[in-house]
N, C-alpha and C positions, 0 to 999 in steps of 0.2 A: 649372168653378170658376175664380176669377181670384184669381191668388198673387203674391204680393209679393215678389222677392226679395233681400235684401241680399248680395251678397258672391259674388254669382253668376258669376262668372270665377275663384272662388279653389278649387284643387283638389277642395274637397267639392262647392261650388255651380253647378260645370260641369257637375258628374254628374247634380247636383239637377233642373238645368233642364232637361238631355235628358230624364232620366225624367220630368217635367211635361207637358213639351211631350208626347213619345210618346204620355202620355194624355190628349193633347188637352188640357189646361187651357189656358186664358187665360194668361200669363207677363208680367210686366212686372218689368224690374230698375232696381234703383235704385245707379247706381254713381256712381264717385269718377271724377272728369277722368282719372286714370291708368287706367280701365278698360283691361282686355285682352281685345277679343272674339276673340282668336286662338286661347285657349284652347277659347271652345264653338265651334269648327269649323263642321261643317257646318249646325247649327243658326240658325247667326248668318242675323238678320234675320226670323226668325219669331216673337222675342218684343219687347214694347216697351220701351226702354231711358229712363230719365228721371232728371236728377241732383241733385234737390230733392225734400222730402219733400213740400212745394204737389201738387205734380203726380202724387205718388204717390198721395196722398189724394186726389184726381180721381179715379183709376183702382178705386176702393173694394174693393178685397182684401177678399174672403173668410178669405183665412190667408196670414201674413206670417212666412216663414223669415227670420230676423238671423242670417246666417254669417261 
């Protein structure tokens, strides 16, 4: 499934996207120029990151978490 994430580095949606990923989804996040991939640690780099909603709608989510 391919999920949309908003807000995906903020304490809830760091947890969110590990458990995504882990089941295999497709992950794409949609963040703010102050992103912090520091937060999702070892995950960083297996989901796609995009910081306009254009490009997110490319990516045609399935189910779109706003955290």
């Amino acid at each position: 499934m391919r999920v949309l994430v908003t807000g995906g580095s903020g304490f809830l949606g760091c947890h969110l996207v590990r458990r995504l990923l882990g089941d295999e989804h497709r992950v794409m996040l949609l963040a703010s120029p102050r992103f912090r991939a520091a937060r999702l640690g070892d995950v960083e780099g297996r989901y796609e990151l995009v910081s306009n909603a254009a490009e997110a709608a490319r990516f045609r989510p399935d189910v779109i978490y706003h955290l």
